[in-house]
Every structure is written in structure tokens, then in C-alpha cells.
C-alpha positions in Angstrom: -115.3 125.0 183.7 -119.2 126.4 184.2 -120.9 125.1 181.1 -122.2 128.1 178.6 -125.6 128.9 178.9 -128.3 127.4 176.4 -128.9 129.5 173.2 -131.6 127.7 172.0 -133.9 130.4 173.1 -132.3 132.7 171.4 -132.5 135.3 174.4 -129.6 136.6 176.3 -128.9 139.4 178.7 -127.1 142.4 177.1 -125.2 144.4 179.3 -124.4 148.2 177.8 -123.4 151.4 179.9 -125.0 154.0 179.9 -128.4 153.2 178.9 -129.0 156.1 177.2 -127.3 159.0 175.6 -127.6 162.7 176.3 -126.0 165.6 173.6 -126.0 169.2 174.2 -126.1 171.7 171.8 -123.9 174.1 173.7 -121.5 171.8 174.8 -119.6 170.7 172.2 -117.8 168.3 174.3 -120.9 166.2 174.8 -121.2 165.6 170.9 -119.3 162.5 171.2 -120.8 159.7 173.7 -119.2 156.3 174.3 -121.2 153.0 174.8 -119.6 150.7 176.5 -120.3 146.6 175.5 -119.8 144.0 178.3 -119.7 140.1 177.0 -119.7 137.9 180.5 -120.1 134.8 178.6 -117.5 132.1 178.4 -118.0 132.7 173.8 -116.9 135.7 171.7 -120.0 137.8 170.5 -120.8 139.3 167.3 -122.4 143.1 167.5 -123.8 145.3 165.6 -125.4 148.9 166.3 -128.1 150.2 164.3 -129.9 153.9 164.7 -133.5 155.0 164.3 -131.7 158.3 162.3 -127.9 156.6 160.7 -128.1 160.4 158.9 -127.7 162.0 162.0 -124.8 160.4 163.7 -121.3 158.3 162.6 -120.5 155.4 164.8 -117.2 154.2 165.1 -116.4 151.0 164.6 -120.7 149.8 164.7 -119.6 146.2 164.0 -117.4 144.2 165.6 -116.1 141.3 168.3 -116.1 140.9 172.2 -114.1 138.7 173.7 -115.1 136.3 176.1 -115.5 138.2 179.4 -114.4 141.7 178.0 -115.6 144.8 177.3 -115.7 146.8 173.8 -116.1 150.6 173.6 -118.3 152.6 170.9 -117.9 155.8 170.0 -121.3 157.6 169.0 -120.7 161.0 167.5 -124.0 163.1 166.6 -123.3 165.0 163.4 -126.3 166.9 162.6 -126.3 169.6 166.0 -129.6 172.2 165.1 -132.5 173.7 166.8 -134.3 171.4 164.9 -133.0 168.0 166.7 -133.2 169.9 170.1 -136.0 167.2 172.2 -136.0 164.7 169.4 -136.0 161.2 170.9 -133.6 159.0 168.9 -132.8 155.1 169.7 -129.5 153.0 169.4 -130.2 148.8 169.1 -127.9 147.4 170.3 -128.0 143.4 168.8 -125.5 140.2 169.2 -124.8 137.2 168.0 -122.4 134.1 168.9 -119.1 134.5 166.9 -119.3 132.6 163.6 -123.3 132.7 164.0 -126.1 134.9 162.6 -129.1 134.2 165.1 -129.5 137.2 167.0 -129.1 136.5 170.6 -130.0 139.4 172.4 -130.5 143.4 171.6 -131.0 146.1 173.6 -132.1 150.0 173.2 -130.2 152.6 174.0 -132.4 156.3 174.0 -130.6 159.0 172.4 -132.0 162.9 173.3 -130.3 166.5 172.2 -130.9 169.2 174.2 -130.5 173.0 173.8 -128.3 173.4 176.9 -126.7 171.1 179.6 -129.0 172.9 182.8 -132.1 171.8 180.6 -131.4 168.5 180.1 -132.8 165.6 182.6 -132.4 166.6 186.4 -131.0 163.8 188.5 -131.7 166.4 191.8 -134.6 165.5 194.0 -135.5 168.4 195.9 -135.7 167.4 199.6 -137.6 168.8 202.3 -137.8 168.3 206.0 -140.0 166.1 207.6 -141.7 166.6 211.5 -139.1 164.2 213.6 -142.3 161.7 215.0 -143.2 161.5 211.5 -139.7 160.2 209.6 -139.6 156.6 211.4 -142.7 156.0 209.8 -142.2 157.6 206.6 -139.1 155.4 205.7 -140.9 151.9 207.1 -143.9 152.9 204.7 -141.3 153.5 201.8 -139.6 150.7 202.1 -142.2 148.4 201.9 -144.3 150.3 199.1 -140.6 149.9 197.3 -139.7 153.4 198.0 -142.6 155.3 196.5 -144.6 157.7 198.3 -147.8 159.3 195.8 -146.2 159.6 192.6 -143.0 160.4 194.0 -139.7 158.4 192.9 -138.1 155.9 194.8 -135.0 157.4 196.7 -133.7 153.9 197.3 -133.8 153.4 193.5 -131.9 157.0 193.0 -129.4 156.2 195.8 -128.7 152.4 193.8 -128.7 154.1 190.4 -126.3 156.8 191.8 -123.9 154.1 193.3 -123.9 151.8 190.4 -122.9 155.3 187.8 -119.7 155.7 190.8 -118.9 152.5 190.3 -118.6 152.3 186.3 -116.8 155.5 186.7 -113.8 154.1 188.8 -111.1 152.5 186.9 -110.4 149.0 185.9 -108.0 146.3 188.2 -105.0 146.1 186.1 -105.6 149.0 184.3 -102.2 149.8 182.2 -103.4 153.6 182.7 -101.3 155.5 185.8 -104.0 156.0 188.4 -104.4 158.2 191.3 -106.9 156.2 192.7 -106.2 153.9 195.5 -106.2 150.5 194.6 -108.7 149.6 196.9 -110.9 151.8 194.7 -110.3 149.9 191.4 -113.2 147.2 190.7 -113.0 143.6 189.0 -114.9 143.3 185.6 -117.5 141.5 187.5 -118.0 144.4 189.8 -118.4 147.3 187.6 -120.6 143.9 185.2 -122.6 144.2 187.8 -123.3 147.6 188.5 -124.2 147.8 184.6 -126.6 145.1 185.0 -128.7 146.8 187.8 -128.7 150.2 186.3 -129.6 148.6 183.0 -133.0 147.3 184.8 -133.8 151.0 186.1 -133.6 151.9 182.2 
């Protein structure tokens, strides 16, 4: 058995997907978000969520217990849908503790943005253009290197891990009780779809 890590610190990774939280005013199905809580530690965790703006959204459940290596979901509902809210930046914290402790261990911010409509909220689309056919060998060893950026451009290898990692969280769960269609080569481990909400929690 891997000995738990040291707490002493008072610092630990927290691992929530998705790291931030898009509402739309004409869609009323995106007025209720889930956050998903991973705990990868060998101890139960103590959470709690707290909001820059409690008035303008009920949180199901915003205290609570993970289980060692388990997963807890949160349902955010934002209450207060107006023109007024539309573009207002909002944050979620995100803060645990070991079970039976009050030291806070780790917290984490989750970004929280209402927008009028769903086609004018944040564009995940690059628009692509092609490039001379002596030029593109040297284009991607330049972009690589440079970690992906060209100019002030974003980094497509970034996009493509991002885009992979949101596929992965997306696919169910091994030993889900749920009746899937999916193959079961297509249903992830804990540690997999842990994983992929590690790495797109360091793009946030």
C-alpha cells in the first residue's frame, strides 16, 4: 500500500471538470451545469463550494464527502437569468479538506460566464487556412518547438490535447451500472478519465 502523500504543506492538487462554466440565456437547458469532484487520494475529503454571487445561483448539495478514489457530482443552477448578468464573470472555489480535519488542503476556481445566446458564447473553432506545400514541413517543426505558437496565434497542439481530454470525460465510466451503447473498449478507468481532468485543468 503507496503511503498517502504529506499534508504538512497544506497544498494538494484538486482535480474538477469542467474548469469553467458557461449559461445561456436562450437555452434554458444550459441553466443547470454539473461539476464534477475527483478525490485520487488513498483518504476521504471534505468539500465545500463557495460563489463570488451565492444570490445568483443554488448549489446542490455545496458540502459534502468524497470517497477515497471517487468522484462526486455538483449540481450548479444559475437562478437570476437577465440581460443584466449577460458577460458578467462569476467564480466557483472550489476548497477541501481531509475527512474529520479543518485545514484546507487545496482549492481551486472554477469561472462562471452567462451569455445572451449559445453562437456568442466562447468559439472553440480555429479558422484554418492553407499553407504553400514547401512551406508546411517547416511550419509544424517551428511550432513544435516554439510549443505550438506561431505570432500570437494559439497552440493547435494544445487545442487538439484539450479537445481529446473533453472526449475522454465524456465517454462512460468501466462498470458503469448505466446500459451503454458504447463499446467496452470505449469505457475508461477512473484513472483515465483522472487524468484527462488533470491536463485540461492545467490549460484552465
Amino acid at each position: 500500500m503507496q503511503n498517502p502523500p504529506k499534508l504538512s504543506d497544506g497544498k494538494i492538487p484538486i482535480f474538477v471538470f469542467p474548469t469553467s462554466l458557461t449559461f445561456y440565456t436562450d437555452d434554458q437547458a444550459s441553466h443547470k451545469q454539473v461539476l464534477t469532484l475527483y478525490n485520487p487520494y488513498d483518504f476521504a475529503l471534505k468539500f465545500k463550494v463557495l460563489s463570488t454571487t451565492p444570490r445568483k445561483y443554488t448549489v446542490v448539495d455545496s458540502e459534502g464527502t468524497i470517497r477515497p478514489r471517487c468522484c462526486v457530482d455538483v449540481v450548479i443552477r444559475h437562478v437570476d437569468i437577465c440581460m443584466n448578468n449577460e458577460g458578467v464573470k462569476d467564480k466557483f472555489r472550489i476548497q477541501v479538506s481531509e475527512y474529520g480535519q479543518r485545514k484546507i488542503l487545496g482549492k481551486k476556481d472554477v469561472l462562471s460566464v452567462l451569455f445572451p445566446k449559445k453562437e456568442t458564447g466562447p468559439q472553440t473553432e480555429e479558422n484554418f487556412h492553407s499553407l504553400p506545400h514547401n512551406c508546411i514541413n517547416n511550419f509544424l517543426q517551428v511550432n513544435f518547438i516554439f510549443t505550438g505558437r506561431s505570432g500570437t496565434g494559439p497552440s493547435y497542439i494544445i487545442i487538439f490535447t484539450a479537445i481529446m481530454c473533453i472526449a475522454a470525460l465524456a465517454l462512460p465510466t468501466q462498470g458503469d451500472k448505466l446500459e451503454s451503447k458504447w463499446p467496452d473498449y470505449l469505457h475508461l478507468s477512473f484513472s483515465q478519465k483522472l487524468i484527462a481532468a488533470y491536463i485540461l485543468g492545467e490549460f484552465g
